[in-house]
Structures are given as C-alpha cells and as structure tokens.
C-alpha positions as CSV (number, residue, x, y, z in Angstrom):
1,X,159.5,109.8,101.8
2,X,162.8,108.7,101.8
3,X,164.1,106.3,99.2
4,X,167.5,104.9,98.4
5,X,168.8,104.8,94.5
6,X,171.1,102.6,93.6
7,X,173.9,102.9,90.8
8,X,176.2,100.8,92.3
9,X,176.9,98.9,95.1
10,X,179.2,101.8,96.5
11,X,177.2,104.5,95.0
12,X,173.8,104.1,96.6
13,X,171.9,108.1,97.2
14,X,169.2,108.4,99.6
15,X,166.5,111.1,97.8
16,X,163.2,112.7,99.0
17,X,159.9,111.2,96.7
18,X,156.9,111.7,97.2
19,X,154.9,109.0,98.8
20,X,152.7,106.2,96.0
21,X,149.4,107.1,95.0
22,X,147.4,104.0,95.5
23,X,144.2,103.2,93.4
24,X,140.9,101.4,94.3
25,X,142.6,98.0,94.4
26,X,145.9,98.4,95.7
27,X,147.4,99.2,99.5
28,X,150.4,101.2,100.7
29,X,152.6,99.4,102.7
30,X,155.2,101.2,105.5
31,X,158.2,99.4,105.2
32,X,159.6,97.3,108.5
33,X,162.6,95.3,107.4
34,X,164.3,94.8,103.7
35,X,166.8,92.3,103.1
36,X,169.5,92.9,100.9
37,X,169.3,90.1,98.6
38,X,172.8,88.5,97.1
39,X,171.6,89.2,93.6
40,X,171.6,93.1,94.3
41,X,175.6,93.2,94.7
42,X,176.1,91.5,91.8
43,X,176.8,94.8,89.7
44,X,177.5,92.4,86.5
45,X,173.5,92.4,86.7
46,X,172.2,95.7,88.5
47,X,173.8,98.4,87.0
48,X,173.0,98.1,83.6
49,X,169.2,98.7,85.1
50,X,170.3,101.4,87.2
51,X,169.2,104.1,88.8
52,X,166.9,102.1,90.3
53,X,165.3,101.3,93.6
54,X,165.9,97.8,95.0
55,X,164.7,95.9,97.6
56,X,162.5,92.7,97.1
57,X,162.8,90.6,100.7
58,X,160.1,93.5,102.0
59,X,157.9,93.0,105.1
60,X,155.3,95.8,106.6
61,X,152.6,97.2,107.7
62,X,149.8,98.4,105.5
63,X,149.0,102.4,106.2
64,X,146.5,102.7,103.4
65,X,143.9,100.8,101.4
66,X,141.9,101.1,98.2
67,X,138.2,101.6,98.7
68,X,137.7,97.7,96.8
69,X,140.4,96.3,99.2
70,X,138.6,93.6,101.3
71,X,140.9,91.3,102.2
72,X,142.9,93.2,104.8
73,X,143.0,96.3,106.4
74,X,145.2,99.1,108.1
75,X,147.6,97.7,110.5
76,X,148.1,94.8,109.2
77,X,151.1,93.1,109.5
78,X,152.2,92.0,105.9
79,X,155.0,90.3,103.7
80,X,155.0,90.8,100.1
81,X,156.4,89.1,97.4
82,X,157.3,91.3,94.4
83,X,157.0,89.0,92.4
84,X,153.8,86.9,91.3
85,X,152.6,84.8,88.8
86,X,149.2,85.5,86.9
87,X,147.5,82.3,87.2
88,X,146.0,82.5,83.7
89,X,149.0,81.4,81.2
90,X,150.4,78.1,79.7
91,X,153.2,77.9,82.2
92,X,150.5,78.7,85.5
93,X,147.9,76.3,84.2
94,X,151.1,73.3,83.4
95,X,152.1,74.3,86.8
96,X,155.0,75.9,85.8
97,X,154.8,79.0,87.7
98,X,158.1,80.6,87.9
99,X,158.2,80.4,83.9
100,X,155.4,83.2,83.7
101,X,156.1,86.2,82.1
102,X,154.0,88.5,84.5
103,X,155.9,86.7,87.3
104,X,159.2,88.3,85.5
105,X,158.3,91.2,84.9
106,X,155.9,92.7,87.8
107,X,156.9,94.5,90.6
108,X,155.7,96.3,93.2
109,X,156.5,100.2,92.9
110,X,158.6,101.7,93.6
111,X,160.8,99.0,95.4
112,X,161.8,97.4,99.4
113,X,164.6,99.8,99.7
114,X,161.8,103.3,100.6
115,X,160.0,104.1,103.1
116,X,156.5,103.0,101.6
117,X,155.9,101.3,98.9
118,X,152.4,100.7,96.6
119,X,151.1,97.2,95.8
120,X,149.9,96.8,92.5
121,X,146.2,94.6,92.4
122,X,147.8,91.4,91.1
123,X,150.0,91.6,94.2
124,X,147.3,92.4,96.6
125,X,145.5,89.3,95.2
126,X,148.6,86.5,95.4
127,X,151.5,88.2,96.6
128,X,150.2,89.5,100.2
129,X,150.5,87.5,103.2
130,X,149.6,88.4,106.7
131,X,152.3,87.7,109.2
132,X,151.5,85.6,112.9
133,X,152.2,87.3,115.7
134,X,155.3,84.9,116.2
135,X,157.0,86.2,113.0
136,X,158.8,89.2,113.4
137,X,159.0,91.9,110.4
138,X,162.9,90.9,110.1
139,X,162.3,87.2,109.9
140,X,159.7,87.6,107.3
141,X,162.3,89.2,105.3
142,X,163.7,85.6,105.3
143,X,160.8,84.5,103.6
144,X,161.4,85.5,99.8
145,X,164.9,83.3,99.8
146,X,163.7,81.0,101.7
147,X,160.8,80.1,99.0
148,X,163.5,80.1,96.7
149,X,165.3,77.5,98.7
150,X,162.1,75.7,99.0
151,X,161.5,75.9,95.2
152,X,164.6,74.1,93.9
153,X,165.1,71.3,96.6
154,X,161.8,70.6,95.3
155,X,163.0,69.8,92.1
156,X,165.5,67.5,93.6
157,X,163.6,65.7,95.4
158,X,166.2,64.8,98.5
159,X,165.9,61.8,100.3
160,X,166.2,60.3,103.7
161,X,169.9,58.9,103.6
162,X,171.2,61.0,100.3
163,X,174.3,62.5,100.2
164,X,174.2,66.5,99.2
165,X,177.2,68.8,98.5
166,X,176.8,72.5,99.1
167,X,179.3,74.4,97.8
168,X,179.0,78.0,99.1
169,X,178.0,78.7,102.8
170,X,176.0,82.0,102.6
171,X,172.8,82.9,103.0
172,X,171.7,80.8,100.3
173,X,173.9,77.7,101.3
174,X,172.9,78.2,104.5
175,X,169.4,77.9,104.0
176,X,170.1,74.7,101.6
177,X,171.7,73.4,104.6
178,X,168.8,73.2,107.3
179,X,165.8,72.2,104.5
180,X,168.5,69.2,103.4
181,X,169.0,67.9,106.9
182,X,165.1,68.5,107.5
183,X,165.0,66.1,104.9
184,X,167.5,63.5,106.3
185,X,170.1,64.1,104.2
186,X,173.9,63.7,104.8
187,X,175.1,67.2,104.3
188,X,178.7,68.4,103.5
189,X,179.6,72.3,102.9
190,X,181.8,74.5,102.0
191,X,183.0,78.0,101.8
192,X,186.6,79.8,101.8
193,X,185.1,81.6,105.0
194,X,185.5,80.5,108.3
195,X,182.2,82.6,110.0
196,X,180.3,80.5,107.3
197,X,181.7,77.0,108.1
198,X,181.2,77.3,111.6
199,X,177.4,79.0,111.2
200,X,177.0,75.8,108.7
201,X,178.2,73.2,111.8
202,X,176.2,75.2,114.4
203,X,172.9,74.2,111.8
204,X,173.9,70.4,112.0
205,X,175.7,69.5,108.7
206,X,177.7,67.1,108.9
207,X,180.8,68.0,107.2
208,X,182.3,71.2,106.5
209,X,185.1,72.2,104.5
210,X,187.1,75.2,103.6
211,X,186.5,75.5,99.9
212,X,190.2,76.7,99.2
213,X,191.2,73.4,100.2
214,X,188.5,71.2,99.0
215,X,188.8,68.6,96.3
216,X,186.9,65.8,95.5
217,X,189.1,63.3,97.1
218,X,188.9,65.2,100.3
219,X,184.8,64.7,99.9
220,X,184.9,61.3,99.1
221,X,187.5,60.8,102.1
222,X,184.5,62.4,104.1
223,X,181.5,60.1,102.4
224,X,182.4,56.6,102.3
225,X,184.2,56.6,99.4
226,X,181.9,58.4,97.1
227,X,181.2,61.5,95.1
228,X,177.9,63.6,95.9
229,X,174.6,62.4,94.8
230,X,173.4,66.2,95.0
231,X,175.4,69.1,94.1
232,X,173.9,72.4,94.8
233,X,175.7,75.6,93.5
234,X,175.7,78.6,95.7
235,X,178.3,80.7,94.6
236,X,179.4,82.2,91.0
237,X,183.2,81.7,91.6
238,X,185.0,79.4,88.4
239,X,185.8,76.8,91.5
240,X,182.7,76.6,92.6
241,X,181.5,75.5,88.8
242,X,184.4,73.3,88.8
243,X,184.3,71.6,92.2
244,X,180.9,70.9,91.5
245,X,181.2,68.8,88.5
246,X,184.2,67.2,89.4
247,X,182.4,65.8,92.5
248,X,179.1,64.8,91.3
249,X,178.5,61.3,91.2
250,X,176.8,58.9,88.7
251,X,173.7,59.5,87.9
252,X,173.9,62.5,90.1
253,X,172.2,65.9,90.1
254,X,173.7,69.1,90.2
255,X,171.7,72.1,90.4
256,X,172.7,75.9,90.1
257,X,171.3,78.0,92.7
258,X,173.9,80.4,91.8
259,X,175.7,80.8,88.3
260,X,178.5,82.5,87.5
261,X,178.9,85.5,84.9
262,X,180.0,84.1,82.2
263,X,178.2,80.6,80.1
264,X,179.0,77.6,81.7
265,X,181.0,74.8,80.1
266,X,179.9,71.1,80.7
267,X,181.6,68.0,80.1
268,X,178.3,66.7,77.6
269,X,180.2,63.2,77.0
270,X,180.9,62.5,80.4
271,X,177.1,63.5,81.6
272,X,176.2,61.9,79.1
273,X,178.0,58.1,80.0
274,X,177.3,58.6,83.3
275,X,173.5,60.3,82.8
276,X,174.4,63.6,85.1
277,X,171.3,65.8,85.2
278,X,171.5,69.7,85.6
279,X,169.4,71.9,86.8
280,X,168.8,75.6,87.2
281,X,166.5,77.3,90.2
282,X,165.4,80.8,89.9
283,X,162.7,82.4,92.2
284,X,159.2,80.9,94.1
285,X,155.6,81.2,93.0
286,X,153.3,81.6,95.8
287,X,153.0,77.9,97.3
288,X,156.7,78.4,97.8
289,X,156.2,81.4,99.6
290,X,153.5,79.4,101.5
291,X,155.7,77.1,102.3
292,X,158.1,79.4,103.3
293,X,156.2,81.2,105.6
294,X,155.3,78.4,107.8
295,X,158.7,76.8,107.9
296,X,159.6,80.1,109.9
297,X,156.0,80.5,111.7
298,X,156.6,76.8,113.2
299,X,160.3,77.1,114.2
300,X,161.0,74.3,111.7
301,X,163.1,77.1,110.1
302,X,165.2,79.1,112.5
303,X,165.6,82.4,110.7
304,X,166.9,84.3,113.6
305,X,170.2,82.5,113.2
306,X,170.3,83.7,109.7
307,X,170.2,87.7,110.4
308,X,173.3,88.9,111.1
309,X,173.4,92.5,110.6
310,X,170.4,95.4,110.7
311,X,171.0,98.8,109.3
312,X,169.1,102.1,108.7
313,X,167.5,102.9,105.2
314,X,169.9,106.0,105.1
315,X,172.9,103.9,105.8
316,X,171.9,101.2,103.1
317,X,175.4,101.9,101.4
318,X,176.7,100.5,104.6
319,X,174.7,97.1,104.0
320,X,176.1,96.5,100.8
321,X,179.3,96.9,101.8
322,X,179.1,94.1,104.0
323,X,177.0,91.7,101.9
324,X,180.0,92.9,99.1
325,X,182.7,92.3,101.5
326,X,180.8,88.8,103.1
327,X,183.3,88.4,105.8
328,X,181.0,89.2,108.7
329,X,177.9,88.9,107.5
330,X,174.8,87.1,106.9
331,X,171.9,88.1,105.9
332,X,171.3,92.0,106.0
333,X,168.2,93.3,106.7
334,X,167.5,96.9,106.2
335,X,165.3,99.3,108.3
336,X,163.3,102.5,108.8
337,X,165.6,105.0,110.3
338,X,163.5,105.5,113.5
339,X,164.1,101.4,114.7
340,X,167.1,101.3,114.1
C-alpha cells in the first residue's frame, strides 16, 4: 500500500508498506478522505517525531474484520477517531476525559495519511462511528475538529446575547464562528486574510476585521463600547496573544484554541483586579465526537463550506503547501489516488 512519510512539511515521501495485519479484535479500514489537520504544519511540533505517518481527521470504509468483531462489518462506512480515552482512569471516571493518558498516547497504526490503516481494539470499541448516508467521507473528515470545537465552547459556556472575539479565521476560527452564532452570540473575527474574512461574513458573524488593523478600540467601536466577554485564540502569531488580552473585558474569558511556540506571558495583576479567567482546549473525548457527528448529519453544521481543497495521497506535499501557505485554502482533505 501506499503511504506518505513525513519529515517536514516540504519533505513528505510517498513509500510502498505492506498492508496492517489486523488481530481478532481489530478492523482494517480503506482510507476515503484525510484532512490535513493545522497542527501537522506546525514543524516546531512534528519534526522532532519525524519520520512519521500523519493523518488523524480519517474517514473509510472497513475492508476487513477480526473474527470477535461484532459490531460492524465489511463495507461499512466509518469515521475514526485516533484518539480515545480508556474509560477506566481517575480523569474518565471525574469526567475529565481529554486528561487521560491512553487518550494521549494511542493511535491507530499506522496513520490517516496511507492507504489502509488498522484499528487497534480500544478504537474499535469507542473510537468507531458509522457514518449516515447523508454524510459524505470528506465531510466526516470535518468531524475530529469539529469535536474539538465542540469541546472547548463547552467549557465556555456562551450565551444568548454574549459578545465573542475570534481572533484567527481558519479552519478552527471558522468552525468557532458557526457553533458561537448557533448559540446566539454576537460574533466579531478576524484574520490578516481577506478569503477568510469574507468565508467568516458568508457564515453570519457579525463583524469582521482584518487583524493587521485591528485594535481594541476598533472592537469596542464595533460593540457598543465594550471589550469582548469571550476571547477565543486561533492563531499562534505574538499579535494574536496580544490582541487577545488587550481586548478581553472584565471578568472575561479568554481561551486558547491555538498557542503560540514559545510560553505565554500574562499580565497576573491585571487578571487578577479584574478576575480574567484563561483557559486552554486541546482535543475531544467521544461525546464530542458524538456531538460532532450530528451537527454535520443534521445540517446544523455546514461542513461543505469548510473544504476547500481535495488532493491525491501521492500529491500530499502539495496539501501542505497550501495549508502552509493559507492563502487559498481551507480545510484540505486528502484522498485515495483513484478519486481524485
């Protein structure tokens, strides 16, 4: 099978492996459609791991199953997060999922980015999800990012009437957007690209703004007056860490979808006088990717709008380059060579 092995984001080699063994409880999967996710650009975090297969937004159909497989069967139409907790730690039974070590550190083998790829048992048993015959196998590779949207506006909590800042307009931003307005928020983005703004207006927020410009006065000029009771982060440049604490309001969140390279530095005493939480957000446990799932099964998610760009497993290199380069580009969803 064909496989593509990364070692950086412009030097990505397509290789011949041999195809998974699978065992008793496992299934192999045939790859339909891969996102490329925006945490495999950033090098700062991949190549120290490399050579390595990525891939991790993966949706197929199964092609094999163990012989104590009972829950599905060949042909199915499947995503599969690669990713899952165990159900069984203290984090899993506080309900604090995405703090669970096998969540961290499972996977399934050998990656998204191949032409097949084996599901280990735990993933079989919380990480497999048949897909409805609405959702197509590139839209279901909206579902991993999506749950990860889902999982941190959950932790804020957004209400009818709120005021959120987005500061970044990708993928990430753009999925914010919708599940903010969803919730009835008042929603102002940004982003230095102008693609971006105006896929941001076409999904209903309500301000947009070209983040080389952008300053808080210009936000509160758009808001009544006022800073941002949410602040969501979704973009790891210095300005964006800036911008967003300079426009937080009192007793305002700010949460960090995205983070930037090197450690953050927070004004403690101001936070502190004005009682500024932060937050972090990093991946979905499986209710998330419930969730997730029917968001884009019932339309209340459009993830059509979101893919931009489709390319072939052997032209993956290509893919990067526009998720690097982010001036055209969406989401990217990767291929078999014979759809494309």
């Amino acid at each position: 099978m064909k496989v593509s092995v990364y070692y950086s984001n412009t030097d990505i080699r397509i290789e011949e492996r041999p195809a998974p063994e699978i065992g008793p409880d496992e299934i192999l999967v045939k790859m339909k459609a891969c996102g490329i996710c925006g945490t495999d650009v950033m090098e700062w975090y991949r190549k120290p791991k490399a050579p390595r297969i990525l891939g991790h937004e993966m949706a197929g159909e199964i092609v094999k199953i163990g012989e104590d497989v009972k829950s599905y069967g060949i042909g199915d139409r499947v995503f599969v997060s690669h990713h899952v907790p165990c159900f069984d730690c203290h984090y899993c039974r506080t309900g604090r999922e995405t703090a669970c070590e096998t969540l961290h550190t499972g996977n399934y083998d050998p990656g998204g980015f191949a032409e097949y790829i084996r599901i280990p048992e735990i993933n079989v048993r919380y990480g497999t999800f048949r897909l409805p015959d609405q959702v197509s196998f590139e839209e279901a590779a909206m579902i991993e990012p999506l749950a990860c949207v889902v999982s941190g506006q959950k932790r804020l909590k957004i209400r009818h009437g709120q005021t959120v800042l987005i500061i970044g307009s990708g993928i990430s931003g753009l999925c914010h957007v919708q599940l903010a307005k969803a919730a009835g928020a008042k929603v102002i983005a940004t982003d230095i690209n102008d693609l971006r703004l105006g896929k941001a207006a076409e999904l209903g927020v309500d301000v947009a703004i070209n983040a080389a410009t952008y300053s808080p006065d210009e936000l509160k000029r758009a808001n009544g007056g006022q800073l941002a009771e949410t602040v969501i982060v979704c973009a790891g440049a210095d300005k964006a860490v800036a911008d967003a604490i300079a426009s937080v309001d009192k007793r305002g969140t700010i949460l960090f979808f995205a983070v930037p390279q090197k450690p953050l530095e927070l004004p403690s005493v101001r936070f502190w006088r004005e009682e500024i939480s932060v937050l972090f957000s990093y991946g979905a446990a499986t209710d998330e990717i419930k969730e997730s799932l029917e968001l884009i099964a019932t339309k209340r998610f459009d993830a059509k709008k979101m893919i931009s760009h489709r390319v072939p497993l052997s032209k993956i290199v290509d893919g990067f380059g526009l998720v690097v380069g982010a001036d055209t580009s969406l989401k990217v969803v990767v291929v078999p060579d014979t759809i494309a």
